[in-house]
HTML snippet that shows the backbone in 3Dmol.js (N, CA, C, O; Angstrom):
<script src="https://3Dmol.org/build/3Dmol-min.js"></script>
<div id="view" style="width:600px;height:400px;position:relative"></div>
<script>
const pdb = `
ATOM      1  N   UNK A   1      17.976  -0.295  68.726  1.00  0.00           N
ATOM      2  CA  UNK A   1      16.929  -0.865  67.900  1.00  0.00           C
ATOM      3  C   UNK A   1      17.451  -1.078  66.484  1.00  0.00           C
ATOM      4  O   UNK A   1      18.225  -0.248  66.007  1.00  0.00           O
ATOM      5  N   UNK A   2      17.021  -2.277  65.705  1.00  0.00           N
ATOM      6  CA  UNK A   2      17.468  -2.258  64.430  1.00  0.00           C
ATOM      7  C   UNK A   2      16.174  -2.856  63.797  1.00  0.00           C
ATOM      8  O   UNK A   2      15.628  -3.929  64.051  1.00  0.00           O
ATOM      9  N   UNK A   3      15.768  -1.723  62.760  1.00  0.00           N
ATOM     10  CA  UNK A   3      14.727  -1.927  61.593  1.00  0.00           C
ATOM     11  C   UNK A   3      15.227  -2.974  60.430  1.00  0.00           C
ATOM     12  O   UNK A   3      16.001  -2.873  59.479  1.00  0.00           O
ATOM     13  N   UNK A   4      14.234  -4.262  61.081  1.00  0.00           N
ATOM     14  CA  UNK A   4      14.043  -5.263  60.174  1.00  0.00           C
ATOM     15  C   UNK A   4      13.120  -5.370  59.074  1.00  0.00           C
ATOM     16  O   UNK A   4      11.908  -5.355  59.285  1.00  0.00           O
ATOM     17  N   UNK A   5      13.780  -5.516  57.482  1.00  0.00           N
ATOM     18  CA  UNK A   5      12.843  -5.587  56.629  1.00  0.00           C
ATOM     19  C   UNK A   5      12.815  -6.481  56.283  1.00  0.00           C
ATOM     20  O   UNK A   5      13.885  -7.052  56.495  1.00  0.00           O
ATOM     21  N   UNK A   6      11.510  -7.580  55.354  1.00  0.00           N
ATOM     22  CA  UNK A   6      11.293  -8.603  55.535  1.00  0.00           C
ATOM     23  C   UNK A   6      10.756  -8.404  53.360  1.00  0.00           C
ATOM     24  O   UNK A   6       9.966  -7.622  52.831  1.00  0.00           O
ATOM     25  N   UNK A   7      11.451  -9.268  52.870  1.00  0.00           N
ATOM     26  CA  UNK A   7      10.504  -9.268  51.938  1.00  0.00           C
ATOM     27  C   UNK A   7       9.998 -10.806  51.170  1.00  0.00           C
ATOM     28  O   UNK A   7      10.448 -11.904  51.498  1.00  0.00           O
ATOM     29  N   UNK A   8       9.323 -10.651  50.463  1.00  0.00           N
ATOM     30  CA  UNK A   8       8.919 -12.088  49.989  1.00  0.00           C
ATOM     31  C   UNK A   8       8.737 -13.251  50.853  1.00  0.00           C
ATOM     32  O   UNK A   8       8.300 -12.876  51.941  1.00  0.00           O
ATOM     33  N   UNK A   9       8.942 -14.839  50.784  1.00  0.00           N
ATOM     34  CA  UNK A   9       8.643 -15.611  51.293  1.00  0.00           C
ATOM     35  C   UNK A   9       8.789 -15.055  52.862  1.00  0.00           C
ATOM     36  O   UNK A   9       7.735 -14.996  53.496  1.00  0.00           O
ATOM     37  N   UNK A  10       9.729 -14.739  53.377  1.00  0.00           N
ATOM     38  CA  UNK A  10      10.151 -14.290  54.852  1.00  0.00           C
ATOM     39  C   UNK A  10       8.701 -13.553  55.097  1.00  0.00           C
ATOM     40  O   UNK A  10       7.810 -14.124  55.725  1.00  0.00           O
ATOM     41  N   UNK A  11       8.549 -12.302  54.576  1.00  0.00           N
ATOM     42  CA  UNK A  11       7.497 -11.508  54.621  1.00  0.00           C
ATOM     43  C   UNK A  11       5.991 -12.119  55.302  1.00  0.00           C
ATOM     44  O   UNK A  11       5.330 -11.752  56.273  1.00  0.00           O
ATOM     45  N   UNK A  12       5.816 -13.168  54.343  1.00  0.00           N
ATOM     46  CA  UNK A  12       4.631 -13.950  54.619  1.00  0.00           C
ATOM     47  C   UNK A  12       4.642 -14.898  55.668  1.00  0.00           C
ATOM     48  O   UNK A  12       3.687 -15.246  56.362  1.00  0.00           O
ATOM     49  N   UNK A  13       5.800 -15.277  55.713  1.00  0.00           N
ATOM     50  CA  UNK A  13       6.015 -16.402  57.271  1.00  0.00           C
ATOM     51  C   UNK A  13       5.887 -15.420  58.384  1.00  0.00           C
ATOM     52  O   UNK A  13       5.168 -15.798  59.308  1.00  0.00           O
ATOM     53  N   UNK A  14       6.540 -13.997  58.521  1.00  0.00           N
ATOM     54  CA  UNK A  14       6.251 -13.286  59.807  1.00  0.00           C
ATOM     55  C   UNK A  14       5.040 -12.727  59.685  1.00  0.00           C
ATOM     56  O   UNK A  14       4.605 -12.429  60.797  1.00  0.00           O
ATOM     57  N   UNK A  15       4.292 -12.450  58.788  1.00  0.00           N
ATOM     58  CA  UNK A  15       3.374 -11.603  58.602  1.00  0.00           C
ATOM     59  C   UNK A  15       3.084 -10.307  58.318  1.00  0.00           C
ATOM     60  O   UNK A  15       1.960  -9.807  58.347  1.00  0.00           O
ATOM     61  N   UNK A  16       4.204  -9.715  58.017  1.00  0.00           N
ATOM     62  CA  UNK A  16       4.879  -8.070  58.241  1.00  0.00           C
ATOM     63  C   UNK A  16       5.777  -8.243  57.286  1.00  0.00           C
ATOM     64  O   UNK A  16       6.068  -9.350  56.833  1.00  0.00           O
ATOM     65  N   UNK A  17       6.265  -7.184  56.922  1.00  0.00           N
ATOM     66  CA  UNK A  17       6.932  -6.206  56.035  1.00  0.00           C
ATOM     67  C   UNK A  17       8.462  -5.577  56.586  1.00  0.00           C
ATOM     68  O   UNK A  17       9.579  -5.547  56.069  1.00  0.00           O
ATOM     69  N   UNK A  18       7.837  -5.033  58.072  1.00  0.00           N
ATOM     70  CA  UNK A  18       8.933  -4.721  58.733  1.00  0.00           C
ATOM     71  C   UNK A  18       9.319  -4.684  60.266  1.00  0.00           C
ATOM     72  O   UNK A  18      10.127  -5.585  60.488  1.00  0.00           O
ATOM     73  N   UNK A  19       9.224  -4.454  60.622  1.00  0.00           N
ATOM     74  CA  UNK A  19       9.877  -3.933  62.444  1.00  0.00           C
ATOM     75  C   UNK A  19      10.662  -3.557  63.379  1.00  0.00           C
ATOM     76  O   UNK A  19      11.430  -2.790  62.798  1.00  0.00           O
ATOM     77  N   UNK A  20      10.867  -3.588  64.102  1.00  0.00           N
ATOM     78  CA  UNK A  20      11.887  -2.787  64.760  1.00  0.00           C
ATOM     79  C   UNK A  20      12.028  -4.283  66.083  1.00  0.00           C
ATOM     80  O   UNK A  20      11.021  -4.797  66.571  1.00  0.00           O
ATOM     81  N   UNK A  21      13.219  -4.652  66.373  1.00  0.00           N
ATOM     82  CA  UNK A  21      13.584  -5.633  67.441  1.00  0.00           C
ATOM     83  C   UNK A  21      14.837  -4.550  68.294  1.00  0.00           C
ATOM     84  O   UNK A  21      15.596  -3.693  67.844  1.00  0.00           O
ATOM     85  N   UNK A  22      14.652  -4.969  69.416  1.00  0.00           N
ATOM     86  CA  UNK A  22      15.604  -4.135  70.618  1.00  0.00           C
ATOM     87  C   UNK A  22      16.790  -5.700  70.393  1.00  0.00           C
ATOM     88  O   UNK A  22      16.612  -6.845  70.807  1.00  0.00           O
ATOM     89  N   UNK A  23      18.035  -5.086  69.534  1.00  0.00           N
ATOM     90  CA  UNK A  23      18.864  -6.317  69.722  1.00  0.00           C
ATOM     91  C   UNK A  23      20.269  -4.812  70.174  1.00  0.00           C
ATOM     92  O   UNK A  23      20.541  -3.741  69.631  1.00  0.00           O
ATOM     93  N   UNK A  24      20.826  -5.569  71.447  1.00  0.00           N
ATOM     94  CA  UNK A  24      21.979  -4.826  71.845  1.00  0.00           C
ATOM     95  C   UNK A  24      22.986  -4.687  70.533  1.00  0.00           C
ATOM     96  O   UNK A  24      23.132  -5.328  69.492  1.00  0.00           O
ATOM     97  N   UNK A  25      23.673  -3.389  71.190  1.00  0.00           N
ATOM     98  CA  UNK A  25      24.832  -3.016  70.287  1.00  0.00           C
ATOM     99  C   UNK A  25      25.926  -4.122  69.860  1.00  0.00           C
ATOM    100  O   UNK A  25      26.403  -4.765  70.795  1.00  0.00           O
ATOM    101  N   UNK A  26      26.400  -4.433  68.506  1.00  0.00           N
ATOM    102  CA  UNK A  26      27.418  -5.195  68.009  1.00  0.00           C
ATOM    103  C   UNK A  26      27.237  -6.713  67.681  1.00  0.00           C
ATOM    104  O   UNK A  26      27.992  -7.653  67.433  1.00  0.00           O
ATOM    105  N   UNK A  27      25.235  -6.425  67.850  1.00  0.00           N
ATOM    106  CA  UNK A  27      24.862  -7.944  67.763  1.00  0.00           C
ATOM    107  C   UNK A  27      24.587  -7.933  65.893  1.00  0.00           C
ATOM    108  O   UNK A  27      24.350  -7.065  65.053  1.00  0.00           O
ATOM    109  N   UNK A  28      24.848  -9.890  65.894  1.00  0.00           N
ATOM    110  CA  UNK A  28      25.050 -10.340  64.517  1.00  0.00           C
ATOM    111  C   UNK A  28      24.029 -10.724  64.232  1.00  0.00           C
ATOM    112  O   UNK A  28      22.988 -10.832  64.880  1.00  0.00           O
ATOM    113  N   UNK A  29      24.470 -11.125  62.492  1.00  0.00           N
ATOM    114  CA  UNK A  29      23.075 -11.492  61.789  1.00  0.00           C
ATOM    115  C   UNK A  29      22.999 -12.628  62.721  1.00  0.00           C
ATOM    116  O   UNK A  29      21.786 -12.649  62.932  1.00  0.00           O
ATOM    117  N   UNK A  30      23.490 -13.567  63.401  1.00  0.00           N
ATOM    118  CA  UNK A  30      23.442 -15.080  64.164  1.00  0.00           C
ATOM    119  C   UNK A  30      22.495 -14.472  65.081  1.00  0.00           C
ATOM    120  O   UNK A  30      21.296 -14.653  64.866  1.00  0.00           O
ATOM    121  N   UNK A  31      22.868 -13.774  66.079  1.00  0.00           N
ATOM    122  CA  UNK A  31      21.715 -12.804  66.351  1.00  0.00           C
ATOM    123  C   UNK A  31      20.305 -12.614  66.580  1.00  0.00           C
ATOM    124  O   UNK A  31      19.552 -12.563  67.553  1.00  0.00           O
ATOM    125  N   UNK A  32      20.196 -12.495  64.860  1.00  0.00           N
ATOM    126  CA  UNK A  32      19.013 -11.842  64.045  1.00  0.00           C
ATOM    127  C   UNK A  32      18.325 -13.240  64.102  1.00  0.00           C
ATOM    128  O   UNK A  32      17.141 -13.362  64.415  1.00  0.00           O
ATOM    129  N   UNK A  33      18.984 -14.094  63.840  1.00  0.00           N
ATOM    130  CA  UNK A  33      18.294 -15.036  63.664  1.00  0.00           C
ATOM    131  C   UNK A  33      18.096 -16.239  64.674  1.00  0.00           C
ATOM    132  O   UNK A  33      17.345 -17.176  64.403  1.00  0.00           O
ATOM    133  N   UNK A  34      18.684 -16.172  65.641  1.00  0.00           N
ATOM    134  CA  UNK A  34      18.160 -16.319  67.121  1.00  0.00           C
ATOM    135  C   UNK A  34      17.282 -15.988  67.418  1.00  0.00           C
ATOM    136  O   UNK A  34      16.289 -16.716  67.429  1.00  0.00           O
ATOM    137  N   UNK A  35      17.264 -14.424  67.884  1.00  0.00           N
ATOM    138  CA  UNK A  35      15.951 -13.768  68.164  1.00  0.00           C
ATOM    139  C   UNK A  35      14.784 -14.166  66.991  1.00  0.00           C
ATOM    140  O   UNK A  35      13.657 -13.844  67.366  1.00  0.00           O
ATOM    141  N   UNK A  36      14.819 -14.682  65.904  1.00  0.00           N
ATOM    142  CA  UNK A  36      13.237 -14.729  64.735  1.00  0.00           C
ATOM    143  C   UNK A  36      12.756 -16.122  65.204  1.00  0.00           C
ATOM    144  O   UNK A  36      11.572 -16.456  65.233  1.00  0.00           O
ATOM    145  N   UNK A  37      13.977 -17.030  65.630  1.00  0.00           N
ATOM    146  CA  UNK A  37      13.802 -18.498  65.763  1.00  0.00           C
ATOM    147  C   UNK A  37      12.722 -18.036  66.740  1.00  0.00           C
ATOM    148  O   UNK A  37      11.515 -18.210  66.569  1.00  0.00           O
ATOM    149  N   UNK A  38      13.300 -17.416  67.803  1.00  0.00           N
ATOM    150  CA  UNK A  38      12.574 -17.671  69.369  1.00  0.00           C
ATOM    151  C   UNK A  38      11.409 -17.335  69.030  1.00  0.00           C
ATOM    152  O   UNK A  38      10.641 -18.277  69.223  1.00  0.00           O
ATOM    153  N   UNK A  39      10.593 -15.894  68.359  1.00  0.00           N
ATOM    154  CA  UNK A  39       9.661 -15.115  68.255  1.00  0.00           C
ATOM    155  C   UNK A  39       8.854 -16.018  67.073  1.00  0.00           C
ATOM    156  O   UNK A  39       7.627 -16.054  67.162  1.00  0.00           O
ATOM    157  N   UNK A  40       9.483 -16.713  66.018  1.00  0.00           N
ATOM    158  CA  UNK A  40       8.452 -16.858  65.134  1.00  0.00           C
ATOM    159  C   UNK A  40       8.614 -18.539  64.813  1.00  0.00           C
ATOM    160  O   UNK A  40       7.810 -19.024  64.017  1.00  0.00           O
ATOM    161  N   UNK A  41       9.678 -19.445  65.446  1.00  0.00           N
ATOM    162  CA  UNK A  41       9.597 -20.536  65.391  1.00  0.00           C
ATOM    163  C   UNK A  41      10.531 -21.345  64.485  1.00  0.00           C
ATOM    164  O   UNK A  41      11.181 -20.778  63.607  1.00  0.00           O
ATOM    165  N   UNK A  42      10.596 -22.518  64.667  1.00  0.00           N
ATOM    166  CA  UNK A  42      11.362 -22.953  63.456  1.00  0.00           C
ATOM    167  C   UNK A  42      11.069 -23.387  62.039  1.00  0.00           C
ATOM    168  O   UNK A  42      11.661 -24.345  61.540  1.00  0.00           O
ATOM    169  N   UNK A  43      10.142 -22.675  61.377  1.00  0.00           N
ATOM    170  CA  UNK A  43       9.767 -22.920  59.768  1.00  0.00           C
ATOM    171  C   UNK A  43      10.292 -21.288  59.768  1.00  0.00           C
ATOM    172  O   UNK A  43      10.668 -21.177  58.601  1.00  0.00           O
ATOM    173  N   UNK A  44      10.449 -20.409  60.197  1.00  0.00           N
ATOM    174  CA  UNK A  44      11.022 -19.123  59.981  1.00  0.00           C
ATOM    175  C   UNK A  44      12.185 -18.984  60.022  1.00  0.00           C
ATOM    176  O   UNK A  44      12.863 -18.258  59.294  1.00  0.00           O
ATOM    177  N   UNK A  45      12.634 -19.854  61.112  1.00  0.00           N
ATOM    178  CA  UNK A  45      14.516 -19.846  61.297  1.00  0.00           C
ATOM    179  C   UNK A  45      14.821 -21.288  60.180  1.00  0.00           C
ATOM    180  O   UNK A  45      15.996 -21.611  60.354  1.00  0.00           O
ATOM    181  N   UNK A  46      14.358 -21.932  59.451  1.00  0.00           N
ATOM    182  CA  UNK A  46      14.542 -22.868  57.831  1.00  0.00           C
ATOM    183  C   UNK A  46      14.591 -21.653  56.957  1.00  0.00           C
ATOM    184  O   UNK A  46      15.653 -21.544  56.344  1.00  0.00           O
ATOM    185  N   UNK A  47      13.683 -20.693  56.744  1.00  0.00           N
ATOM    186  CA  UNK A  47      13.394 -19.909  55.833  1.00  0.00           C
ATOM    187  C   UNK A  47      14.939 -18.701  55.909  1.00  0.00           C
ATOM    188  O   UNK A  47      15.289 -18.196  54.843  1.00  0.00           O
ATOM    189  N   UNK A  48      15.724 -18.355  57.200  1.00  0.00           N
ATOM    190  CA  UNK A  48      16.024 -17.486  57.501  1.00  0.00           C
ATOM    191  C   UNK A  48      17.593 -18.064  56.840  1.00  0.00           C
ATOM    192  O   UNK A  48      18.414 -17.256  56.408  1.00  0.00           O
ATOM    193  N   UNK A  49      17.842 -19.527  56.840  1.00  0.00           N
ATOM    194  CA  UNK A  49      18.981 -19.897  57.073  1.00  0.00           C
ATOM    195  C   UNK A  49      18.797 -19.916  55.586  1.00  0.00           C
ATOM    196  O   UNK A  49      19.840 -19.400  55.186  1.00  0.00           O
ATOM    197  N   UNK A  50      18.341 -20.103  54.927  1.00  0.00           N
ATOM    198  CA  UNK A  50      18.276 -19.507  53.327  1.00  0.00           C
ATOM    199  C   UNK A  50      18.504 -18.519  52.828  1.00  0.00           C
ATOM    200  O   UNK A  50      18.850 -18.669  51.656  1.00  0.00           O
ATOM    201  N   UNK A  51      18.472 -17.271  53.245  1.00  0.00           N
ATOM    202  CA  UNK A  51      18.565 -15.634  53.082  1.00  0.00           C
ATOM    203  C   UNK A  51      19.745 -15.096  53.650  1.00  0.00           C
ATOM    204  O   UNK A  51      20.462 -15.229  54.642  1.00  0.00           O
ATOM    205  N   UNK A  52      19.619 -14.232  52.296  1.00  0.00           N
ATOM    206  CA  UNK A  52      21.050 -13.125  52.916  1.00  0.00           C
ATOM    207  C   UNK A  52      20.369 -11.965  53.318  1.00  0.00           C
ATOM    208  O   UNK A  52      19.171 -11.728  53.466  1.00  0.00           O
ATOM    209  N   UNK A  53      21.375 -11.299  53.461  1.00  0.00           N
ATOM    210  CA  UNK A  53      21.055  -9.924  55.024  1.00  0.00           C
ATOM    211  C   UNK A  53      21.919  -9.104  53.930  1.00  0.00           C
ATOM    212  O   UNK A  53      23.089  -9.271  53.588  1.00  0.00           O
ATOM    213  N   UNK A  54      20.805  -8.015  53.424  1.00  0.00           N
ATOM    214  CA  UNK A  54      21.512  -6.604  53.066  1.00  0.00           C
ATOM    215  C   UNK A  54      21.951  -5.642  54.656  1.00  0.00           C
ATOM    216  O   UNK A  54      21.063  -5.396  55.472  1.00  0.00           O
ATOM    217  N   UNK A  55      23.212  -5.253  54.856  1.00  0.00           N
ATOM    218  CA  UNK A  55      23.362  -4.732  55.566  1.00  0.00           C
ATOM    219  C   UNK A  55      24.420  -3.234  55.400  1.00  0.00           C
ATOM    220  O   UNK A  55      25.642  -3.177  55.268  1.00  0.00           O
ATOM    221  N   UNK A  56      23.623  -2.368  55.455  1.00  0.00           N
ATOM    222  CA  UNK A  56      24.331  -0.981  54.687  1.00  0.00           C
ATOM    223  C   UNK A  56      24.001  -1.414  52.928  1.00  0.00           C
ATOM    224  O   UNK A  56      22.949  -1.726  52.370  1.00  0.00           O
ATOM    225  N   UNK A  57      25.292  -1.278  52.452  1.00  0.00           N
ATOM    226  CA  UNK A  57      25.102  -1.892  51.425  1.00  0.00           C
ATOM    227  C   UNK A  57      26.100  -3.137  50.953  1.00  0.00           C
ATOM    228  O   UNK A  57      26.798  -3.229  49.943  1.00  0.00           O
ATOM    229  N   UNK A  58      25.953  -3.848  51.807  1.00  0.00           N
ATOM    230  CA  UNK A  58      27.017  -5.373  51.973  1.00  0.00           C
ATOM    231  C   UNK A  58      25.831  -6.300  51.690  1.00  0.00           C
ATOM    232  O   UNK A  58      24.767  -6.147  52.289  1.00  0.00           O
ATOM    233  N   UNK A  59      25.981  -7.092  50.940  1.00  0.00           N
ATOM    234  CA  UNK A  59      25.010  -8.195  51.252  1.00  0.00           C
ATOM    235  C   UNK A  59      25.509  -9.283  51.580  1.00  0.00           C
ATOM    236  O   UNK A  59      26.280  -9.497  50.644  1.00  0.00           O
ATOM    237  N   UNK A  60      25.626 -10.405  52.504  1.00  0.00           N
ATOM    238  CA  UNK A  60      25.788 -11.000  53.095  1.00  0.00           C
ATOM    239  C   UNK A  60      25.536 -12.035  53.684  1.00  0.00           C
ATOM    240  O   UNK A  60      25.011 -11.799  54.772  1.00  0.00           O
ATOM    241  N   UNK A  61      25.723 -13.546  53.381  1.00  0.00           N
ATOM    242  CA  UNK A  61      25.059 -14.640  54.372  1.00  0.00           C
ATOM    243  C   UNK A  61      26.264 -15.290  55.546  1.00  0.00           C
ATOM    244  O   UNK A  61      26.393 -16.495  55.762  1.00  0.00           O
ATOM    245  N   UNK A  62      27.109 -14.160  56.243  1.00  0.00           N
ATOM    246  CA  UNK A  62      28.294 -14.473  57.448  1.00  0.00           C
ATOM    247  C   UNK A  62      27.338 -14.712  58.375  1.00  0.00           C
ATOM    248  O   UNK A  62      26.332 -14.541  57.687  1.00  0.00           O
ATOM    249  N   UNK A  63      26.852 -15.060  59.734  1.00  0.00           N
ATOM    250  CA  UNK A  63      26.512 -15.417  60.530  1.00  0.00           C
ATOM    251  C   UNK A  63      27.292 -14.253  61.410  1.00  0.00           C
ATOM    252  O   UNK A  63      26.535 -13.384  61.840  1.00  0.00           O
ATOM    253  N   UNK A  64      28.668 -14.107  61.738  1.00  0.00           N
ATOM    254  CA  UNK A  64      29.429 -12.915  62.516  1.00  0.00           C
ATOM    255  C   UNK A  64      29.239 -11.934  61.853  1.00  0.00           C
ATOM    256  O   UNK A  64      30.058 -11.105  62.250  1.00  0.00           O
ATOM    257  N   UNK A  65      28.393 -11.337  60.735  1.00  0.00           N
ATOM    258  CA  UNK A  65      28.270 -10.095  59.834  1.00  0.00           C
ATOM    259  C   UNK A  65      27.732  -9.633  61.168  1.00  0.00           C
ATOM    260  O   UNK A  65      27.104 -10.333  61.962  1.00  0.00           O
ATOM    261  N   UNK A  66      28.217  -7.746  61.380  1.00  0.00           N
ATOM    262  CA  UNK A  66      27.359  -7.326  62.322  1.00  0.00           C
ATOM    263  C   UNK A  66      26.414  -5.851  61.766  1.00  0.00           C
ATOM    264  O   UNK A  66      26.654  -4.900  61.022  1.00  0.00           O
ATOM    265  N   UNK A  67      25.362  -6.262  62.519  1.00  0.00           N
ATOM    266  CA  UNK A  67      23.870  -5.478  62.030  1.00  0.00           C
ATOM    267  C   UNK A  67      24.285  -3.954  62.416  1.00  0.00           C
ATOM    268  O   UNK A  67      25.102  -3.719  63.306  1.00  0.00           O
ATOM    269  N   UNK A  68      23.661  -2.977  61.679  1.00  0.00           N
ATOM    270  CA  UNK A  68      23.671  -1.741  61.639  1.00  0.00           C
ATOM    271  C   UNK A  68      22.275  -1.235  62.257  1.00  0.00           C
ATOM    272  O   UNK A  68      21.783  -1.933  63.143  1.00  0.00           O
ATOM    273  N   UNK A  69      21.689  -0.221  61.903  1.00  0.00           N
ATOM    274  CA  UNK A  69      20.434   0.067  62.192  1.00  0.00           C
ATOM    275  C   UNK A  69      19.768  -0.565  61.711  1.00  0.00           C
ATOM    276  O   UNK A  69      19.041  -1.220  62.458  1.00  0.00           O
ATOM    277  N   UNK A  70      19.586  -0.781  60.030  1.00  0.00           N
ATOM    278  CA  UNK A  70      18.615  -1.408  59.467  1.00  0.00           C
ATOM    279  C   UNK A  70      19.411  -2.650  58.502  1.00  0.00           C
ATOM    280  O   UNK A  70      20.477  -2.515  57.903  1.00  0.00           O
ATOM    281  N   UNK A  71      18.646  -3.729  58.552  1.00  0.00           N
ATOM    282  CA  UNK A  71      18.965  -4.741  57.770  1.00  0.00           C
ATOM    283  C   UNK A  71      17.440  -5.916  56.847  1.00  0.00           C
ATOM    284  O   UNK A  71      16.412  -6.460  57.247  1.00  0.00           O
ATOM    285  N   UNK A  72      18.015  -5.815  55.784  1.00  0.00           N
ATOM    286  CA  UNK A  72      17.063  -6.413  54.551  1.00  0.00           C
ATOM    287  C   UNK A  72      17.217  -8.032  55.079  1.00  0.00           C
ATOM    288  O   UNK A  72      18.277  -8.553  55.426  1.00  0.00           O
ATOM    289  N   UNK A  73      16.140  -8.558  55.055  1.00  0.00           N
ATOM    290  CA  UNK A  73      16.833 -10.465  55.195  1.00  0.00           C
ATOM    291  C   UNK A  73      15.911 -10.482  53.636  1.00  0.00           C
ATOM    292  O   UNK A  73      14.793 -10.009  53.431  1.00  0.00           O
ATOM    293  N   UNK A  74      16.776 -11.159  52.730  1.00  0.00           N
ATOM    294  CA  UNK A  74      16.090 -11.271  51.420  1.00  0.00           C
ATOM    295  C   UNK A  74      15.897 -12.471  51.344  1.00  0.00           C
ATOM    296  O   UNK A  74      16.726 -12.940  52.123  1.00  0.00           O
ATOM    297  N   UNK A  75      15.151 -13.559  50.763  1.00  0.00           N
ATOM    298  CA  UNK A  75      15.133 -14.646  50.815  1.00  0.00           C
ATOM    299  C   UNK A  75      15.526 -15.058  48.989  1.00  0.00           C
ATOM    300  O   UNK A  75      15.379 -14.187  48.131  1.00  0.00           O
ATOM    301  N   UNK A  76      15.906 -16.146  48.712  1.00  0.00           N
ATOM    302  CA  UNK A  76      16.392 -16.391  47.450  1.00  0.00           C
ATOM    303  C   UNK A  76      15.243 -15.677  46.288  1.00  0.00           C
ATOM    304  O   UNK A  76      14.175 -15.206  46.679  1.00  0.00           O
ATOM    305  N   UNK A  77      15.468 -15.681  45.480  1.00  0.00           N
ATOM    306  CA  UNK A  77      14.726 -14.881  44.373  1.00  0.00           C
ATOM    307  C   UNK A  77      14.809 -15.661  42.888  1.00  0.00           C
ATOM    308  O   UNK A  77      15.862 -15.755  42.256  1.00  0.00           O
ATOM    309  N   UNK A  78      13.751 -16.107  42.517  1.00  0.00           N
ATOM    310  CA  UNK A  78      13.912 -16.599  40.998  1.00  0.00           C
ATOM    311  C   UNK A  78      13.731 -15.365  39.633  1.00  0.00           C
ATOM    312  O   UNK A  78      12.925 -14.459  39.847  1.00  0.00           O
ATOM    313  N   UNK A  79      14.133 -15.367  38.911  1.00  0.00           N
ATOM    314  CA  UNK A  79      14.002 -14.799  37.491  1.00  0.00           C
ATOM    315  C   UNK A  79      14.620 -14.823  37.157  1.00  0.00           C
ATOM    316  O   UNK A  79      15.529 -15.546  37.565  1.00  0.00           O
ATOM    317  N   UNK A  80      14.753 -13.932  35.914  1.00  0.00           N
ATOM    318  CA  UNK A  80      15.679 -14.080  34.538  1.00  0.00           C
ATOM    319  C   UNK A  80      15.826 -12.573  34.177  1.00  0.00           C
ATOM    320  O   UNK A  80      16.468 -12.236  33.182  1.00  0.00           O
TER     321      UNK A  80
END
`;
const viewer = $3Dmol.createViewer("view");
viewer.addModel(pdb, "pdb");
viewer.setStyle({}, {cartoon: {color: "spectrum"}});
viewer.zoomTo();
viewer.render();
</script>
């Protein structure tokens, strides 16, 4: 199992905050975002291909990055 956190725009497209998806061992953020396409459609997998993936503490937009237990999908962020 790997605990998905979701924040900002992402957040509001899934509806949730966080969850838990059954993705087998050594699977990638490509993956991650396979499985969101299938479950939440394609205005989520637009939103997804925008965001990087905190993973441990790597942050990351590789597609072969591979997921740990838990991974952040952050979506771009404005301020100053």
């Amino acid at each position: 199992m790997v605990e998905v956190r979701y924040f900002a725009a992402i957040a509001d497209a899934v509806g949730k905050n966080t969850e838990s998806l059954d993705l087998p061992s050594g699977a990638t953020v490509a993956d991650l975002r396979a499985t969101l396409a299938a479950t939440y459609g394609s205005e989520v997998d637009t939103l997804v291909g925008v965001c990087a993936f905190l993973i441990g503490d790597e942050l990351t937009r590789d597609p072969a990055a591979m997921l740990r237990d838990r991974v952040d999908v952050l979506p771009p962020f404005a301020g100053g």
